[in-house]
Every structure is written in C-alpha cells, then in structure tokens.
C-alpha positions in Angstrom: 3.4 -40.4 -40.3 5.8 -42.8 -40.6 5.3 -46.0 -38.8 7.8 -48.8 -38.1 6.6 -52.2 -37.5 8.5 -55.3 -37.8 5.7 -58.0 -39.5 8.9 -60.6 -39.2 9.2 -60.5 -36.0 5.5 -60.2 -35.3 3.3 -63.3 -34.3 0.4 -64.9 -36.0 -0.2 -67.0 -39.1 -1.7 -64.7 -41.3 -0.3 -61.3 -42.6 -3.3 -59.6 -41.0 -3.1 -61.3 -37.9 0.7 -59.9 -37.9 -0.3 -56.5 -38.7 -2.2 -56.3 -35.6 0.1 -58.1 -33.4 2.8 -55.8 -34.1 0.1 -52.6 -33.8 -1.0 -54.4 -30.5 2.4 -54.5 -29.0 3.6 -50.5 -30.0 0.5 -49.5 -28.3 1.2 -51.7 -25.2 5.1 -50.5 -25.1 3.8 -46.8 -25.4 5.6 -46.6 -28.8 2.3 -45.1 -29.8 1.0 -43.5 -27.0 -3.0 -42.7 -26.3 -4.3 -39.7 -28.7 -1.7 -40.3 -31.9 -3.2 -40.6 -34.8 -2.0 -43.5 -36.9 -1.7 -43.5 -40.8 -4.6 -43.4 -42.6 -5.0 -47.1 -44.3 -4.1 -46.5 -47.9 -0.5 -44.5 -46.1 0.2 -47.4 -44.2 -0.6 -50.4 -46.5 1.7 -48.3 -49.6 4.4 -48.3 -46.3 4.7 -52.0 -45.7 3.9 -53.1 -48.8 0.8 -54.9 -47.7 -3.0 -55.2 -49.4 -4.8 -52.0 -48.5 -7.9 -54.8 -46.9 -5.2 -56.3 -44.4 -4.8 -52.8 -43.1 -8.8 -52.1 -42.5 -9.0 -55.2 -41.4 -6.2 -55.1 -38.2 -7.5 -51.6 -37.8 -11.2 -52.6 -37.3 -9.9 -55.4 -35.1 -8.0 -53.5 -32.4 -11.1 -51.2 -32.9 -12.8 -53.8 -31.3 -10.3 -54.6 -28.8 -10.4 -51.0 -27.6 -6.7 -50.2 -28.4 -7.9 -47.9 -31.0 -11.2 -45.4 -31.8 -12.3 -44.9 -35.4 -14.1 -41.9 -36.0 -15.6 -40.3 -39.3 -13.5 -37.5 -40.8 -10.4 -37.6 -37.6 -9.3 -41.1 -38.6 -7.8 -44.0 -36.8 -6.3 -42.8 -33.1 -4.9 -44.5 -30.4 -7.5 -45.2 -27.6 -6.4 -44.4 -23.4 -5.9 -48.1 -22.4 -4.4 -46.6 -18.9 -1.0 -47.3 -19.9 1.2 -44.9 -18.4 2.7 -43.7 -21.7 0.9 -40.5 -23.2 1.2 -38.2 -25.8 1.4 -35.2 -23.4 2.7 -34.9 -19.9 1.0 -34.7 -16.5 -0.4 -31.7 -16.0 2.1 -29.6 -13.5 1.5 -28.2 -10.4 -0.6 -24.4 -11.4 1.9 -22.0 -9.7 0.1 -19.5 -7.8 -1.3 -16.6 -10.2 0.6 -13.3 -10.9 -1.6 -10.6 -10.7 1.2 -7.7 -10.9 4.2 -9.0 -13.5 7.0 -6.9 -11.1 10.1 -9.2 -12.3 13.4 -7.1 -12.8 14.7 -9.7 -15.4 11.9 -9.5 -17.8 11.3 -6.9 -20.8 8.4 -5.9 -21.8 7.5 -9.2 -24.1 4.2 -7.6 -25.5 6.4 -5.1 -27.1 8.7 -7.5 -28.8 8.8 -6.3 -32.6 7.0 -9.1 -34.3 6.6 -7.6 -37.4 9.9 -6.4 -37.9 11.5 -9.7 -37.0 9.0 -11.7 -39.4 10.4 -9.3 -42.2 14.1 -9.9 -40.9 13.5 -13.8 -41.0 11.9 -13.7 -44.5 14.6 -11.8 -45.8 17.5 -14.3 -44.5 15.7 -17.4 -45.4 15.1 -15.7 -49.3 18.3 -13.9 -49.6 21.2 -16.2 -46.9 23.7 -18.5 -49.2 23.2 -22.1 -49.1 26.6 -22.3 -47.6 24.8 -20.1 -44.2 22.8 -23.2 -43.2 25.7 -25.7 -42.2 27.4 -25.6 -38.8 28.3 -22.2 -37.8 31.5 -21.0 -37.1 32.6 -21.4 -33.4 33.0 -17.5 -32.8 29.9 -16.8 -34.9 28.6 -15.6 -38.4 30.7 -13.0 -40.4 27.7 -11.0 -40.5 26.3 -10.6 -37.1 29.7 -10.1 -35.7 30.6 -7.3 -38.1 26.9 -5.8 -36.9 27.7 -6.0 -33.2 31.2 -4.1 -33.8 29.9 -1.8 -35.1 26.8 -1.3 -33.4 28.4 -1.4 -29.8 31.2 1.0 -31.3 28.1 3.6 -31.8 26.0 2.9 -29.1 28.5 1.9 -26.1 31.9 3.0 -27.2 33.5 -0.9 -27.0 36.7 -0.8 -29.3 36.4 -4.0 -31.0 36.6 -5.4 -34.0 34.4 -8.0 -35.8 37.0 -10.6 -35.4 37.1 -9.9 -31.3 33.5 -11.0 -31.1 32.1 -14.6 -30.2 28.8 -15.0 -30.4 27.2 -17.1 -27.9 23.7 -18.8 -26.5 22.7 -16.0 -24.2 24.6 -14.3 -21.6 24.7 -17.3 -19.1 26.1 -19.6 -22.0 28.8 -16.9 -22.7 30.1 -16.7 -18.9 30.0 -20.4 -18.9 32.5 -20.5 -22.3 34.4 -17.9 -20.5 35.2 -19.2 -17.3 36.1 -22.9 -18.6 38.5 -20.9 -20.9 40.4 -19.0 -17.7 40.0 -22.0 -15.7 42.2 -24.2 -18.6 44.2 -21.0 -19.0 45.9 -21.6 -15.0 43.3 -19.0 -13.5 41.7 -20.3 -9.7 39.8 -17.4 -8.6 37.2 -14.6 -9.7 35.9 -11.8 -7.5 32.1 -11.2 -7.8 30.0 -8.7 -6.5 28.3 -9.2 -2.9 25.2 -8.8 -3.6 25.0 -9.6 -7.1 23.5 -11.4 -10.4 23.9 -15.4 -9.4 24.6 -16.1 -12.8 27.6 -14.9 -12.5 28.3 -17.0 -9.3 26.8 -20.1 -10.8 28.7 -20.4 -13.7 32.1 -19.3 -12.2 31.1 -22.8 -9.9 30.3 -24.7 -12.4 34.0 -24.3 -14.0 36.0 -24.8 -11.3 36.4 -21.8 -9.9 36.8 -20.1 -6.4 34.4 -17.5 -5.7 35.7 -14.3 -3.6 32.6 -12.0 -3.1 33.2 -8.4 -2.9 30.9 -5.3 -1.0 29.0 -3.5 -3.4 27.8 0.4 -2.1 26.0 3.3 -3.6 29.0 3.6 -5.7 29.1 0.7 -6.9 31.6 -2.4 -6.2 34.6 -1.6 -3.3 37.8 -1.9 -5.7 40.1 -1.4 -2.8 39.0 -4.6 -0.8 40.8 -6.4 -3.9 44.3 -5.4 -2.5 43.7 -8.0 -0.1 43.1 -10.6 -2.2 46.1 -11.1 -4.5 45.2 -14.7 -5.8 42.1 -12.7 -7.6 43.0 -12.8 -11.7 39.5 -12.0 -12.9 36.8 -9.7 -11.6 33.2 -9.8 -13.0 30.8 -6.5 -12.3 27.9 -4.6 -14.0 29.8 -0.8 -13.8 26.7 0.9 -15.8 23.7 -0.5 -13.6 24.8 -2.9 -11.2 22.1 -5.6 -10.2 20.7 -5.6 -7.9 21.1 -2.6 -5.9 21.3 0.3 -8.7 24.1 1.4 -8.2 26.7 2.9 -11.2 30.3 2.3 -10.1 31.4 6.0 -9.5 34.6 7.4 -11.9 37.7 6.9 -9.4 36.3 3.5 -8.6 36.6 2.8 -12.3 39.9 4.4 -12.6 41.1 2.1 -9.8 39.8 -1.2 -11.3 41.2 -0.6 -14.3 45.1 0.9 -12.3 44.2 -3.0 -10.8 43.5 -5.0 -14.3 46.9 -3.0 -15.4 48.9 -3.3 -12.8 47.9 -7.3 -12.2 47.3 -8.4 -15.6 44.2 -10.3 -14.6 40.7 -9.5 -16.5 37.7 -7.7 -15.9 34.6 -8.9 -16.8 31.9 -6.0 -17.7 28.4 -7.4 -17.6 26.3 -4.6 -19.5 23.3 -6.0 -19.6 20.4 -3.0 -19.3 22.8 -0.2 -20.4 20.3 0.7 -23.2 18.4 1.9 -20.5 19.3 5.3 -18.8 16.7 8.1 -18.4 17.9 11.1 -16.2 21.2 12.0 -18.7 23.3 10.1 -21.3 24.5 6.7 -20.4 27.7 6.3 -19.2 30.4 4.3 -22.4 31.1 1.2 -21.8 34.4 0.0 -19.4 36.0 -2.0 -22.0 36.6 1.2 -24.3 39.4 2.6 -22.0 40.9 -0.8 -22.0 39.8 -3.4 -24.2 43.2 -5.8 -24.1 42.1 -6.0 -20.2 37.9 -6.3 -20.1 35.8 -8.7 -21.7 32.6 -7.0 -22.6 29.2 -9.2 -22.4 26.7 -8.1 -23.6 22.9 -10.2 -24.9 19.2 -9.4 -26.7 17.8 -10.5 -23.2 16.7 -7.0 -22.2 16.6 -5.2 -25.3 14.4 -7.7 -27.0 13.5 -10.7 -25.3 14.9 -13.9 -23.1 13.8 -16.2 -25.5 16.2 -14.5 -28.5 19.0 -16.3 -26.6 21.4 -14.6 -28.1 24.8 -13.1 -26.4 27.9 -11.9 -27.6 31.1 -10.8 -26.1 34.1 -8.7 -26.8 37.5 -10.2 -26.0 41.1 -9.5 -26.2 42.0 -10.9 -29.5 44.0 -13.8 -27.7 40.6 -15.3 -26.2 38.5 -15.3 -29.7 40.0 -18.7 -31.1 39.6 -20.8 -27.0 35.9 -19.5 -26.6 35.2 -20.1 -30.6 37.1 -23.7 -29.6 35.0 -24.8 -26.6 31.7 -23.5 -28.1 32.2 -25.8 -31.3 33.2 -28.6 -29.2 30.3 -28.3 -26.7 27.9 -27.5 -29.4 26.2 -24.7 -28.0 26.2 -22.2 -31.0 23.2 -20.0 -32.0 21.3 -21.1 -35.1 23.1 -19.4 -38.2 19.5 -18.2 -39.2 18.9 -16.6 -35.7 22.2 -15.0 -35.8 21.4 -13.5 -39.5 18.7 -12.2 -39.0 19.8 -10.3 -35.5 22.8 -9.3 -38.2 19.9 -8.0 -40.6 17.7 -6.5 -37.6 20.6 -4.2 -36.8 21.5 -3.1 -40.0 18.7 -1.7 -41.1 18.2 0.2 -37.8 15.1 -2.2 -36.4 16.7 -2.5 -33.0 17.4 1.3 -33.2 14.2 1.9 -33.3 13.0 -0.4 -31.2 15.1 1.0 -28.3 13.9 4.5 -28.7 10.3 3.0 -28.7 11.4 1.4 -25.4 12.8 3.8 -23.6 10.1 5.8 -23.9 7.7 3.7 -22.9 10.1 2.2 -19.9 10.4 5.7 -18.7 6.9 6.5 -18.3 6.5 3.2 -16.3 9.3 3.8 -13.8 7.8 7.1 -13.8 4.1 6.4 -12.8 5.7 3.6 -10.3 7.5 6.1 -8.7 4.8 8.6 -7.9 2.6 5.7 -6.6 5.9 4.7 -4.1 6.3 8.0 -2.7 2.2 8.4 -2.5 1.7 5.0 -0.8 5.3 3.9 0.9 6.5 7.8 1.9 8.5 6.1 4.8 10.1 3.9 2.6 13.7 5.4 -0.1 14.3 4.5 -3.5 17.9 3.8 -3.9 19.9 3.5 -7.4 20.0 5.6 -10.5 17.3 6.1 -13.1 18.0 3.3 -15.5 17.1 0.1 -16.4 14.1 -1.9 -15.6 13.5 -2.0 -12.0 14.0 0.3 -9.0 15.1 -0.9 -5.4 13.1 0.1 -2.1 14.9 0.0 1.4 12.8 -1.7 3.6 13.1 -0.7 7.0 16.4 -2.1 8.5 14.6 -4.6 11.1 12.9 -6.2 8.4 12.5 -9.9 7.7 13.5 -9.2 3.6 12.6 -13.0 3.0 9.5 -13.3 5.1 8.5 -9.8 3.1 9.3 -11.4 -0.2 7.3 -14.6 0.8 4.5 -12.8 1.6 4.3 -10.9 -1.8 4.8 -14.1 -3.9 1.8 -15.4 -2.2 -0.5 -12.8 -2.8 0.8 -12.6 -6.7 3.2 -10.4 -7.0 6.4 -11.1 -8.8 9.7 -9.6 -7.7 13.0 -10.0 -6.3 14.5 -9.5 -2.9 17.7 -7.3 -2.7 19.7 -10.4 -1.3 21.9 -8.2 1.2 21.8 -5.8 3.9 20.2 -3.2 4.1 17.2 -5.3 3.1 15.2 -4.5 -0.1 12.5 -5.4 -2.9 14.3 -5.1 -6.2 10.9 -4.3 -8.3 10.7 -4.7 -12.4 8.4 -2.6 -14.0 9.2 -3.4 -18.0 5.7 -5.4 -18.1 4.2 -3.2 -15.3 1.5 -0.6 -17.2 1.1 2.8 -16.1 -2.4 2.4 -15.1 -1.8 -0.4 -13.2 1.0 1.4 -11.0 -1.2 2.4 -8.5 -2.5 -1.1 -7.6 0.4 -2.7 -7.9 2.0 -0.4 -5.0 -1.0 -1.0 -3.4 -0.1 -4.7 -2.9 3.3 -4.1 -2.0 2.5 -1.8 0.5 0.2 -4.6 2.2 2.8 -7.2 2.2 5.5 -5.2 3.4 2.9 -4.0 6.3 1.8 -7.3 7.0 4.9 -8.9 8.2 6.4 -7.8 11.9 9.9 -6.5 12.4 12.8 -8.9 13.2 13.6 -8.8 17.0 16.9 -7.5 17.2 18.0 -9.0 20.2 21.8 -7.3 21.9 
C-alpha cells in the first residue's frame, strides 16, 4: 500500500510525534477507514524515508490510543473508532427471497460458458498487438466488427458490412447513442410499441424525443395507425419476438412497415434481442435484410450469453457509422478493446455456435415442462405468443387486478413481469427455471393469481 502523509504539515516536535499526528488525523478524516490494513513498518519507513524505530514506535502509540489493533501474523489495521467512514458500506436492505428465478430478461447464467471464455481471454491477452490496448475506436475493434458481419449475415440474414457496425455498451447504451444521433440529425418523434420494452421508451426520453405509442396485437405492432401520425421519422419494434406479449409481427405487416420506411424516408429500428431462440420451426431473418439503407439492426450478448457481457452492436446505414462512432468516443462509453476481442475470438472459432445449440436445447425443454405444468394446474388460463424466446405470457382473466396479482407473487418469491397492457397478463421467464422445479413453480403462480379477487367492473 501506498500511503501519503504530509510529516511537514503534521504537528509535534519530534519526527515520531509527527508520524503519528499525521496517522492520527487520516484515521479521524476517514482517509483510512476502520479494517485497512496499513503498511507493514519496514514498507512504510523505506516510503517516507524515515528510521524503521520511528515507524514501530507511532504504530505502538496509536496502538495504545485505540486508533489501531496489532495482531501477530495480520499486521497493523485500522481499529472501529465509530467514525462514520468504513471500508465497506451499510449493509442494504435484504430484498425479499426468490424462491422461483421466473424473470423474462435473464439467461440462464449457470450456463454461461466459463471455460470457453477463459480460453478466449487467454488467447487475446497472449496473442492481441500492443497497439489493441489503447483507446478503441469509436465504432469498435476491426476484429469484432468483421465477426458480427459475418456472423449476423449467417445466422440472421442482416446485409451489412464490417464497416456498418458500431459496437456499443449493451443494448440500452446503443439506443441511447442512437437517438442523440436522430435527435441532432432534426428528428422530433419515435413511435414505440404499446405495450413494450421500456428501454426503448426511456432512452428515446432521455434524448429529447417525443414518444408516440403504438397498439401491438397477436400480429404484432398495428403499422396502419402510423398513417395518422405523419410527424413519426423513426419507429422502434422487436418484429421476431416482440416483448412482451409474444407476438411475431405477421408478413403483410412487415411489408407495410417497410412500403412506410420507403415511402417516408424515416428509420426503423429492429430490436432483435431473443431471436436465437425459436423452437416450433426456423426463425424468421432478420427485417433489416430486405432493407438495410432504411432499418437499423440492434442486436447484444444479453440473452445469448449474459447481461453482465455488456456488449451490443448495431447495423446502420453507412451514413450513421461515423455520428454514433463520434458520440460514443466523446461520451466515453466504449467496450474494453479486450472484451470486444475476445467476443471477436469467441465467434470465430464457433464457441457461441455452440453455445446456442447447447441453449436451445436446454431452453426448449424448460418452456416445455412449464408448459405442461400451466395447462395441468391453470387449465382456465391461455398461453398467448409463439414458441421462442425465454418466457411465455398467460392471460389472466380479463377482470383481473394484473398489478395487485403481480404484487402478490413478488411477495411470496416469485420473480416475473406483468404484461403492462390490456388484456392483463404474467410475462413468465423460464431461462433459469429447471425442469424439475416446473411443477412447483406453477404451483405458486397458481396461488397468487387465486388469491387476489376480481376488479369490480362497475357500468
């Protein structure tokens, strides 16, 4: 440890007696806070340039005072005087306890390939150029955003090229770079989907922007209720699994968004952020392919690895690259150039490939086994949306008080999401739910939605 203490400015007559004025004074300000450990005395004597007995000395002093505690073999530490400064925060508030892990955002983290990423890591830190650990480009590193081309080319159908791709800090980041670049661009207004993901709502807000919400059905978002909104120049929806109802936007509807984009000249925005995901036939390609001068394609490793990869990446019209690369440099957001290499590196060699396929599997047999146990346990009660992703959606009955249902199920441990729109629903995540816990899961969320009485509906 290094340890600044200004012996000048300190008081006493004696070098010692300075020494443990100065040590009696960072303890007091909370510059060393109770439970560090402080240099050992032969560190901090070689440090100020001092005799190593003046050091023992102010030590066994402030020993005495009970500012420090000496102890054999764990050194010199800093004793709790009651000063308000520690080395750890207050403990927080316990939340209450999850017993059944039912949120729709969430992966399955267990399954996170640990060993696969170590070996990435290793390789990038042996094998990158010294050059790879400055500042990173604004738009990303060369090698991750060839990867993602390619990779979403394959696996999505985006038409793209590496230099169309900005990298970004996670999904929420990239919206947030987005927006600020259509709100300096002269744009006022984006259309969002009612109900929808309120990332998308938050960040739009955050730039500026006006908000007009727009009905989403079984078929995903109502296209035509944008004719009456002409002052709309960008649209943001999730075509391939629309959160948080299910729903895949149906092929005329995507042939009339993108007769809209065309015929306006605004931008869609295609949030594809389970597509990996599809288990009852192929998924569908991506909206961007059949136009990619009009969509901007978002896309992050939040569900296909983990939240805590924050890493996202979208697609652009070639016009956008150098304003997103811009504002990302100047707000200093940018991945780490070693977290985006190795992502580079775990695509490449087929990792997340593999991963997937291990994933789907798995995800299917969950949705699977939580399926049987709805229909067993909540027969009275639909499943709405198509088989993809990581959650399904139960209808509630329609006099039901969705909030005071939801409420009910946090209490008791159970963590999900409320459908957030009419009819009302529990939007239910079962990437960390196992198959053998299926059955007592539904259990639970058969008693809270039993529990709470019907809204009076009152005419």
């Amino acid at each position: 440890m290094e340890l600044h203490l200004d012996l000048g400015a300190a008081g006493g007559a004696s070098l010692r007696a300075r020494l443990e004025s100065a040590l009696r004074e960072t303890i007091r300000s909370g510059g060393l806070p109770a439970g560090v450990r402080l240099p050992p005395s032969r560190s901090l004597c070689e440090q100020l340039g001092v005799s190593r007995g003046v050091v023992t000395d102010a030590y066994a002093q402030l020993v005495a005072e009970g500012y420090l505690i000496a102890r054999p073999g764990a050194g010199t530490t800093v004793a709790d005087t009651g000063s308000p400064h520690r080395v750890a925060p207050p403990a927080t508030p316990a939340r209450a306890a999850v017993r059944h892990d039912l949120d729709p955002f969430v992966p399955a983290l267990a399954a996170f390939p640990r060993t696969q990423w170590r070996a990435t890591v290793g390789r990038v830190l042996r094998d990158a150029p010294d050059d790879r650990l400055g500042l990173p480009d604004g738009a990303g590193v060369p090698e991750l955003r060839v990867a993602l081309a390619a990779y979403l080319g394959r696996s999505r159908g985006v038409r793209t090229s590496w230099d169309e791709i900005v990298v970004t800090n996670g999904l929420r980041q990239g919206l947030t770079l987005l927006w600020a670049v259509l709100a300096a661009g002269g744009n006022r207004r984006v259309a969002v989907e009612q109900p929808g993901w309120r990332g998308v709502t938050e960040t739009a807000l955050d730039a500026g922007l006006e908000i007009t919400p727009l009905t989403v059905d079984d078929d995903g978002l109502v296209v035509d209720r944008l004719a009456a909104h002409p002052e709309v120049g960008a649209v943001a929806v999730a075509p391939a699994h629309q959160y948080p109802t299910g729903a895949v936007l149906s092929p005329p509807r995507r042939a009339a968004l993108l007769d809209w984009v065309r015929t306006r000249g605004g931008l869609v925005v295609e949030d594809d952020y389970d597509a990996e995901y599809r288990y009852d036939r192929d998924p569908i390609g991506a909206l961007q392919g059949l136009a990619p001068e009009h969509v901007v394609y978002a896309g992050s490793a939040s569900k296909s690895l983990a939240p805590g990869m924050r890493l996202g990446w979208l697609a652009v019209p070639r016009e956008l690259v150098a304003p997103l690369a811009d504002v990302q440099r100047r707000r200093g957001g940018m991945p780490a150039s070693l977290h985006q290499l190795a992502m580079a590196d775990l695509i490449e060699r087929g990792g997340l490939d593999r991963h997937l396929r291990r994933q789907r599997r798995q995800y299917r047999r969950r949705r699977d086994a939580l399926m049987v146990e709805l229909a067993r346990q909540l027969p009275e009660l639909t499943v709405r949306g198509a088989a993809a992703g990581l959650f399904v959606v139960l209808r509630l009955p329609d006099h039901s008080d969705e909030a005071a249902v939801l409420a009910a199920a946090r209490r008791a441990g159970r963590a999900l999401e409320g459908g957030g729109g009419a009819p009302p629903a529990r939007v239910i995540g079962y990437g960390n739910l196992p198959e053998a816990g299926g059955g007592r899961a539904v259990a639970a969320l058969a008693a809270s939605v039993r529990a709470v009485p019907p809204r009076i509906v009152r005419r």
